[in-house]
C-alpha positions in Angstrom: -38.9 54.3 -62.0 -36.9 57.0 -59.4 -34.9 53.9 -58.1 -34.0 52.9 -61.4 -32.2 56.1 -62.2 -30.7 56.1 -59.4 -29.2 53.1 -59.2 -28.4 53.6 -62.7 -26.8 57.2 -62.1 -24.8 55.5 -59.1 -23.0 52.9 -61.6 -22.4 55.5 -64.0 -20.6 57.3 -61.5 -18.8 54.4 -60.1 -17.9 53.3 -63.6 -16.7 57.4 -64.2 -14.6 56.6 -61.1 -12.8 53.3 -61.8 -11.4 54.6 -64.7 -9.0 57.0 -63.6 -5.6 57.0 -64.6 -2.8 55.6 -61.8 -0.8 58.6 -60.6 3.0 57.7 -61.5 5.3 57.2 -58.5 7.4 59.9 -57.7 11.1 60.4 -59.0 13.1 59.6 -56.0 15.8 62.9 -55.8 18.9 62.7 -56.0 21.7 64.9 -54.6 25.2 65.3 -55.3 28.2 67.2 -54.0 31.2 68.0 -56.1 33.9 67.4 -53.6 34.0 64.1 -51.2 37.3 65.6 -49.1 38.0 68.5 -48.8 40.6 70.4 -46.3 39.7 74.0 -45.2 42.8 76.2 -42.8 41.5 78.3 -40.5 39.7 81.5 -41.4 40.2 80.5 -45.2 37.2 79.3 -47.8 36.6 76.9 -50.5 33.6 76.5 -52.9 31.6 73.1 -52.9 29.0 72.7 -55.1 26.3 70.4 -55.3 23.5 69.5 -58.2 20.1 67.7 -57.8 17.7 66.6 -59.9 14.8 68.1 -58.1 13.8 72.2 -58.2 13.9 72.5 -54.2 16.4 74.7 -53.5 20.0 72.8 -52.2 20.5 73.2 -48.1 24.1 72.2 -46.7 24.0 71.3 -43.2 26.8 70.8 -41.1 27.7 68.6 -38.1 29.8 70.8 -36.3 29.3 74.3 -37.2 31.8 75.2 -34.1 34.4 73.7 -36.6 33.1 75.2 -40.0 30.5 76.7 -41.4 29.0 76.3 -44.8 26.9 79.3 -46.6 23.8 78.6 -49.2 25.7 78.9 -51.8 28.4 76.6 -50.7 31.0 78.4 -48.9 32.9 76.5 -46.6 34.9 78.5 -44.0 37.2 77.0 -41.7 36.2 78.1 -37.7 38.7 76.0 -36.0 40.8 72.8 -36.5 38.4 69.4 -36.2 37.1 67.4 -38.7 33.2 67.5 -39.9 30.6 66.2 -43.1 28.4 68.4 -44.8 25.2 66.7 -45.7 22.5 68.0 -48.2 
């Protein structure tokens, strides 16, 4: 009779189990930034802003800080003249 139950408590929880709910799939994030050229003189700023469908906060990085620099809040500030990207 132990066996019994206990086989029949094992398919319980194996039945329990099997009908969980799939976990949805993620929504893939999405970043955008307001400006695709900009030009920035020497010592001189602009303001880029960027939006995202996600609640991480926004990180610009830049390729060549040596020729800008780019704050967190999206201040661009000309170091020297070059040409760089700013990616998200």
């Amino acid at each position: 009779m132990k066996k019994v139950l206990a086989l029949l408590a094992i398919a319980t929880m194996g039945l329990v189990a099997c009908n969980k709910q799939p976990t949805p799939a993620p929504t893939p994030t999405t970043a955008t930034i307001t400006a695709s050229d900009v030009t920035v003189e020497v010592g001189k700023t602009v303001q880029v802003n960027a939006t995202t469908n996600s609640t991480a906060p926004i990180s610009f990085i830049v390729d060549d800080s040596g020729t800008y620099t780019v704050s967190d809040a999206g201040v661009v500030t000309g170091v020297k003249a070059g040409n760089g990207s700013i990616l998200l």
